[in-house]
N, C-alpha and C positions, 0 to 999 in steps of 0.2 A: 504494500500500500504506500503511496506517496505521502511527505510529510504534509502537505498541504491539506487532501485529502481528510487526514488523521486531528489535525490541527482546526480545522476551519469554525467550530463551534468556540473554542475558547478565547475568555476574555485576557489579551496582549498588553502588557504596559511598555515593552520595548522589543528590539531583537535586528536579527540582519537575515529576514525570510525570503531572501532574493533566491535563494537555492531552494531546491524540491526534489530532495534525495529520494528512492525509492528506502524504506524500512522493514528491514526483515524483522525486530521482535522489540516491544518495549520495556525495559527493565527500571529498577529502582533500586538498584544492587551494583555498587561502580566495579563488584569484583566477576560479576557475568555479562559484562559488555562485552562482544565483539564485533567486528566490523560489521557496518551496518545498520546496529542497534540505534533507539530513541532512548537516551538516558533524562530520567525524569531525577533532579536531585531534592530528596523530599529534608524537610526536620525532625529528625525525629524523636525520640523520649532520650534513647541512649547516644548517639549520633547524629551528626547536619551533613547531609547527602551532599551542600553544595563543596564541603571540604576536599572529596574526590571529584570534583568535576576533572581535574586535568588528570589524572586516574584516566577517567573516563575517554578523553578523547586519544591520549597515549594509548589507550584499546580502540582504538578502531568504532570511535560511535558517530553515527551518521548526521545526528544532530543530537541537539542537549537543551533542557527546558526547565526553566532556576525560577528564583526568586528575586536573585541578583545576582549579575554578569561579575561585579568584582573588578578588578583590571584587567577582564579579557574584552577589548572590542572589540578583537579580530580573530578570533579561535580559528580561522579557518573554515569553520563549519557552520551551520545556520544556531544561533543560542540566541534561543528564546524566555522572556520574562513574563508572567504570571504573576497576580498579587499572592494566589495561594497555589503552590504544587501539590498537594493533596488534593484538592479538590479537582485541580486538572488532571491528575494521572487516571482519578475516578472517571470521570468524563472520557477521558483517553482510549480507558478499557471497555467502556461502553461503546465506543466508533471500530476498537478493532476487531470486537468480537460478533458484530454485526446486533447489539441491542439486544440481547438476549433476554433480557427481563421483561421485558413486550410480546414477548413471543408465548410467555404460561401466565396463570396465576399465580403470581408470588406474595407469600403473606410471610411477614418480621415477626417474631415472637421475642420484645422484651421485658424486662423486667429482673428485680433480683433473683428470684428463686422459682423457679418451673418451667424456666425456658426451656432445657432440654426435655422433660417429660413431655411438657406440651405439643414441640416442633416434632417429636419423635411420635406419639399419639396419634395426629395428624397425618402424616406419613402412613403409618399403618391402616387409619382406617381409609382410604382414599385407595390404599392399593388393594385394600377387604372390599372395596365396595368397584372394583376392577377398573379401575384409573390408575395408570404410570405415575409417579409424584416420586420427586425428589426430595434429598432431606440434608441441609447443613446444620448438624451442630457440635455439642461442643466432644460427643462421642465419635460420631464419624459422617462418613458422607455417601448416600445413598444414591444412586442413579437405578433406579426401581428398585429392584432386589442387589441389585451390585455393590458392594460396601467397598470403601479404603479409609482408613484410619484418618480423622480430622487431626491438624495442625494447632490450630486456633479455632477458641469460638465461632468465632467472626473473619475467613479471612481477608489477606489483601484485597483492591478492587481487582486486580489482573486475574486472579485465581477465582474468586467469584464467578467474575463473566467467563472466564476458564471454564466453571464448573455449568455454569447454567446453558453455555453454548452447548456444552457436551448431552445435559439433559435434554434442549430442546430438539437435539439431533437425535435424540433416543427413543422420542415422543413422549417426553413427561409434558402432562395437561398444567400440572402443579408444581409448584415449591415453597417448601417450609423451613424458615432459615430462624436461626438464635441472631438477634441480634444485641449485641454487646455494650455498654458504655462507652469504650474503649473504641468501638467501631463508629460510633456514630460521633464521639469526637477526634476521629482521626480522618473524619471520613469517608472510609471503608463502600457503605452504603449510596453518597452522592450519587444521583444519576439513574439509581435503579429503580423501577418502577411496580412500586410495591399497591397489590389490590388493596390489602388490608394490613392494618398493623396489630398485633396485640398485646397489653397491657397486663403481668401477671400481679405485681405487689412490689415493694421498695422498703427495705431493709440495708441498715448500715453494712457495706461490704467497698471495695474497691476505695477507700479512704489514703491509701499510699499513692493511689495516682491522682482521684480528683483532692480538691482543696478543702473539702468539708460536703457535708450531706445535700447543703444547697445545692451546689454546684451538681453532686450525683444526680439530685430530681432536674435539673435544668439540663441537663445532658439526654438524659432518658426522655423527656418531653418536646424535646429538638427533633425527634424521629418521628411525632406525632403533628408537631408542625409543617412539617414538611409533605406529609399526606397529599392527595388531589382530593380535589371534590367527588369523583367518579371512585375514590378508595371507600373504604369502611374502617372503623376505627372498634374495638371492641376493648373494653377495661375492665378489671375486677370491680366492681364495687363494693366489694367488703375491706378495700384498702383505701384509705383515705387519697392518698394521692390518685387513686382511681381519675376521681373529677378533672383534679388537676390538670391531667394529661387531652382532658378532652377540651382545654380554656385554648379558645383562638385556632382547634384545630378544625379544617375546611371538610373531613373526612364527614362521611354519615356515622352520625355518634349511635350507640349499641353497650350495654352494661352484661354483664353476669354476676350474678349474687348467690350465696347460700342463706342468706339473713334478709333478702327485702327484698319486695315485688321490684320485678324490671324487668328486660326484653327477655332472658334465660334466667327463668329462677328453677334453684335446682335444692332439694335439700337429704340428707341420710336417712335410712326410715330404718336401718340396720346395718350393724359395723363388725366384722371378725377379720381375724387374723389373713383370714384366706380372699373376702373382699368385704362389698358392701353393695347393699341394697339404698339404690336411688329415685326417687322422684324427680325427676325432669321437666319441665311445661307441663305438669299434668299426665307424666306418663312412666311407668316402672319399667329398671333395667336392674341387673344383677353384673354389676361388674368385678373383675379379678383384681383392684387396685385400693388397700384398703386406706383410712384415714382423712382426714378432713381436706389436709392438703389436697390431697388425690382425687377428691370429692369436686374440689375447684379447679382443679387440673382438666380434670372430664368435663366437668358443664361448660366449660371455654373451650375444650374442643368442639363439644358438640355445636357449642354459638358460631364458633367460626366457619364449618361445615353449614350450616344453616345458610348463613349469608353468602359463601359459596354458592349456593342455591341449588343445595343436594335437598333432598323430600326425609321428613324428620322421620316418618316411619325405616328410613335406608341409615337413619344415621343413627338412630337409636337400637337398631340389629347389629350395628357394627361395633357399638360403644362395648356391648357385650360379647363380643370376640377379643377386645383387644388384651396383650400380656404387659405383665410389667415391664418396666424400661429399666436393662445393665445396671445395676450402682446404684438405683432409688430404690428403695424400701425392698430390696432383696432378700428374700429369705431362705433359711434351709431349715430343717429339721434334724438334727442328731439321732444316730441310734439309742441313745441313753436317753432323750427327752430332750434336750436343752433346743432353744431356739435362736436362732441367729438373723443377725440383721444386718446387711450392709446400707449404706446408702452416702451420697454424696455431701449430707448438710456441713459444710464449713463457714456458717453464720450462725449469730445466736437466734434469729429467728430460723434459721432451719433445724436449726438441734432443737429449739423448744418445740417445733410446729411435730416432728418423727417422734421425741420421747410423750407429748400430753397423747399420740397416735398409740403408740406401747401402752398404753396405760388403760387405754379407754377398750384393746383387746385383749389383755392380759387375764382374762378370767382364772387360770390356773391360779394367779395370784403367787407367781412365781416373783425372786429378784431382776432386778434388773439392772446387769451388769453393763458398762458403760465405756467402750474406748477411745479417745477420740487424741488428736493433737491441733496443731496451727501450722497454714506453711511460714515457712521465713521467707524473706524480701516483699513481704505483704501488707496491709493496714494490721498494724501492733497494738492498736484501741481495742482492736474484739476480742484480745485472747483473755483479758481476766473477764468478761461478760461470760464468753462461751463458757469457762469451766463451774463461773457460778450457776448459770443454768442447769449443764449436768451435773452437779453433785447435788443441786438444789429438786433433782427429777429423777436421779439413780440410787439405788442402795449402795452400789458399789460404785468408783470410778478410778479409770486407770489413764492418767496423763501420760501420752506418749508422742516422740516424734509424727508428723507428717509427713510435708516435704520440705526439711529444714532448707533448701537450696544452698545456699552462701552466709548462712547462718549458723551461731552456735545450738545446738540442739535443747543445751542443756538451760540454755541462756531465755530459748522460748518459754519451755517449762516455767522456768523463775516467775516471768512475767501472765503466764498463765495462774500459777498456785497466789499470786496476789488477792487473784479473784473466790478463791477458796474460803467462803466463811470460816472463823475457825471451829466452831460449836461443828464443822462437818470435816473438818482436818483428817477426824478417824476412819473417816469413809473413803478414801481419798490415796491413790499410791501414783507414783511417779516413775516409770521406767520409758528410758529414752529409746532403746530399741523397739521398734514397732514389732517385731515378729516377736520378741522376747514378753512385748506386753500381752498381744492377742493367744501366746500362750499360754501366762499364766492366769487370763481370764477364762480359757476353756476348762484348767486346772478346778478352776475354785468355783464352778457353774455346776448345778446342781439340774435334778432331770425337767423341773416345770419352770428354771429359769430362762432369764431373755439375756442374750448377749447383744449390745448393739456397737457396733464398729462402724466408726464417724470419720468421713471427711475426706476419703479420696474414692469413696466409691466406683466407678467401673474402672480406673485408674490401673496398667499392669504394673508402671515404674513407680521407683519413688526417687527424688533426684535431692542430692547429697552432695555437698562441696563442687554442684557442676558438675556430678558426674548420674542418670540416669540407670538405676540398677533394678532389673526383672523384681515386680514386687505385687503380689495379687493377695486383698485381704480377704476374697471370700474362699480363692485355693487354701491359704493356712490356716482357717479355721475348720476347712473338710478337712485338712490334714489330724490337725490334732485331734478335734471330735468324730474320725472314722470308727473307732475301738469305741 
C-alpha cells in the first residue's frame, strides 16, 4: 500500500510528504523495522519511540510518523508529524487492514471485574446458538473454535485489526472483546467500531498506572463516550457508577439489574455449589454458574444478546448450556471431601464478591480455607484491604506469593499482614512459596471443607524476578488432594 494511501485520513501538523513510498508493514517496535517499513514512534509508559527514530531509518524504514521531527528536517525519507501517534497508529491499523470492525458486530466489554466471564459467555452462546463469533480476552483469542493464547487484555491496534481481519475472513458474524483501562487510554481501541459497549462495575484496581480512582472512572467512561448513536450502551445498574457511564453518552442507553426494575431484570430464586436457578424478564433458567457475581454476569449476557436482536426464547436455551469460564469460580471435588476453588479475584471487591458466594453454598458448613497473595509492580493500596477481607471471610488464611515480578516477595507479604486485624492474627499464616502454601492448605482441609485459591486463576506461569516459570494452581491442588 502506498504511504499516501495509508496516510490520507490523518490529522498533519508538519512533514516532507513529497515522496509516496510503497509500504510493506507498519511497526511501532524500532527493533523490527526493515526496509520498507512505516515506523510509527509512539510514548510510551516505559519508553519514547521517538528516541529510536534514527534506529529506525538506519533499518531501512520507508517513512517515519512522530510527534516531533527533532533536528531531523531532512531524514531523507518522508517524516511525518501528528499531535498524537497513538491515536494515528490506531487509525493507521484501521486503513491497513481494510476496517475490519465494520465488517461484524463488535461489542467492548469493560469494567473492573467480569470482563473476561462476560466477553467469554458471549462467545459461547453465539457459537450455541450456531453463529461464528470471535473472542479477545484476557484468556485467549478465539476465531470460532480456534484458540491461541492472548498476550494482553486488550491488544495493540495492529494486532487487533490483525485479529479481526482474520475473523472476518473466517466468517465471524461477531466479536467480543475485554476492553481495558489501559487500552482505552493508550488508545488501543480508536477507530474501531464498536455496536455496543458494556459496563460490568468499578472497583479500586489499576491504581499504579492511573492517578487515583477519578481518573480510573474517567478513563473507563471515555469508551462510552465515544459510542455512535447507531451503538447500544448497556450498564450494571447495581453499581453506582452504572449511571455514570451513561452521562453524555450518544449510544441507546439499556441497564441490567438484580435489585430494580429496568430493561433486564434478573434475580436468584436458588443458589448451590453446582449452579443457580434464575428469573430472567419473567422467565426460568437453570444455569451451571453459581453466585451472585455470576448471576450479573448472565443477565448482561443475556441483555446484550437481546439487543443483538437474537429472540429471548434462543437466548435463554442457550444461557442454560453455557460452562464455566478457566480460572472463575472453578471447582473440583476431592476424593476425601474437600472442595476446591480457583478463580481469578485479585481485588478486594473480587475476593469479597467469590468468599460472601462460598458462604451463601457452603451448606456442609465446612471451613473455609483461604489462599490468596498480591502481584508486585502493581497498585500496593489493595494489598492490606485484600487480606482484611479474607481473614475477615475465612476460618483459615494462608498469605502467599502471586506474581511477585521485580519485587521482594517477602516485602509484599509485610504490606499485606498490615491489613490483618490483630484479634484475627491466629487465623492467619504467611508462606511465601505458593506451591508450598497451597500444600499445606490441602494438609490441614478436612473432608466438608472449602479451599479457595485466589488471584491468578486460569494463569499456567507465575513470573519471579522477570523470569516466567510453568505454575498451574488448580494442577497442584489435584496433585496433593489425589490420595
Amino acid at each position: 500500500m502506498r504511504l499516501k494511501e495509508i496516510i490520507q485520513d490523518l490529522e498533519l501538523t508538519a512533514g516532507n510528504g513529497d515522496q509516496n513510498p510503497l509500504v510493506r508493514k507498519i511497526t511501532f517496535d524500532s527493533r523490527e523495522v526493515r526496509r520498507g517499513d512505516l515506523f510509527v514512534a509512539i510514548r510510551g509508559v516505559q519508553a519514547d519511540g521517538h528516541t529510536y527514530i534514527d534506529a529506525a531509518i538506519a533499518s531501512g524504514a520507508a517513512a517515519l510518523i512522530c510527534e516531533e521531527t527533532g533536528d531531523r528536517s531532512d531524514p531523507g525519507i518522508p517524516l511525518i508529524c501528528v499531535p498524537d501517534s497513538r491515536k494515528a497508529l490506531a487509525q493507521l491499523a484501521s486503513v491497513w487492514y481494510g476496517h475490519p470492525s465494520a465488517e461484524l458486530s463488535l461489542v467492548g466489554v469493560t469494567g473492573t471485574n467480569g470482563k473476561t466471564t462476560i466477553a467469554t459467555l458471549l462467545h459461547q452462546m453465539h457459537q450455541n446458538m450456531g453463529f461464528r463469533a470471535g473472542l479477545i480476552s484476557t484468556i485467549e483469542v478465539l476465531n470460532g473454535e480456534e484458540s491461541r493464547p492472548a498476550t494482553h487484555t486488550t491488544p495493540d491496534p495492529l494486532q487487533i485489526n490483525s485479529l479481526l481481519r482474520e475473523m472476518v475472513d473466517a466468517g465471524c458474524e461477531y466479536c467480543f472483546m475485554e476492553v481495558s483501562s489501559h487500552a482505552i487510554d493508550q488508545e488501543r481501541v480508536e477507530r474501531l467500531e464498536f455496536n455496543g459497549g458494556v459496563f460490568t462495575n468499578l472497583s479500586r484496581d489499576h491504581l499504579d498506572y492511573h492517578k487515583n480512582f477519578k481518573e480510573y472512572l474517567s478513563v473507563k467512561k471515555r469508551f462510552f463516550d465515544r459510542l455512535t448513536a447507531d451503538a447500544f450502551a448497556l450498564v450494571n445498574g447495581d453499581d453506582k457508577n452504572g449511571l455514570v457511564m451513561l452521562q453524555n453518552c450518544k449510544a441507546e442507553k439499556h441497564i441490567y439489574s438484580l435489585r430494580s426494575m429496568c430493561d433486564f431484570r434478573g434475580k436468584i430464586t436458588e443458589m448451590h455449589l453446582e449452579g443457580s436457578a434464575m428469573e430472567i424478564n419473567g422467565s426460568e433458567v437453570w444455569v451451571k454458574l453459581p453466585g451472585r457475581f455470576n448471576a450479573s454476569n448472565l443477565l448482561c449476557a443475556y441483555g446484550t444478546s437481546i439487543l443483538l436482536g437474537h429472540h429471548p426464547d434462543d437466548v435463554m436455551a442457550s444461557l442454560s448450556e453455557l460452562n464455566p469460564v478457566a480460572g472463575r469460580f472453578e471447582t473440583f471435588h476431592s476424593p476425601k471431601g474437600t472442595t476446591v476453588i480457583v478463580d481469578y479475584a485479585h481485588t478486594p471487591d473480587a475476593l469479597q464478591n467469590v468468599l460472601d458466594t462460598i458462604h451463601e453454598v457452603n451448606v456442609a458448613g465446612g471451613e473455609i480455607i483461604t489462599v490468596v497473595g498480591a502481584g508486585g509492580n502493581r497498585d500496593r493500596g489493595k494489598r492490606p484491604e485484600m487480606a482484611r477481607i479474607v481473614t475477615g471471610a475465612s476460618n483459615k488464611v494462608i498469605l502467599t506469593s502471586d506474581n511477585p515480578r521485580d519485587e521482594d516477595p517477602e516485602l509484599i507479604l509485610n504490606e499485606m499482614m498490615e491489613g490483618v486485624p490483630k484479634n484475627l492474627l491466629e487465623r492467619t499464616m504467611r508462606i511465601v512459596n505458593r506451591e508450598e502454601a497451597i500444600r499445606t492448605a490441602c494438609i490441614i482441609a478436612g473432608e466438608k471443607d472449602i479451599i479457595l485459591v485466589a488471584g491468578k486463576g486460569h494463569e499456567h506461569t507465575q513470573e519471579i524476578a522477570g523470569e516466567k516459570r510453568a505454575f498451574d494452581d488448580m494442577e497442584i491442588l489435584k496433585q496433593n488432594l489425589k490420595g
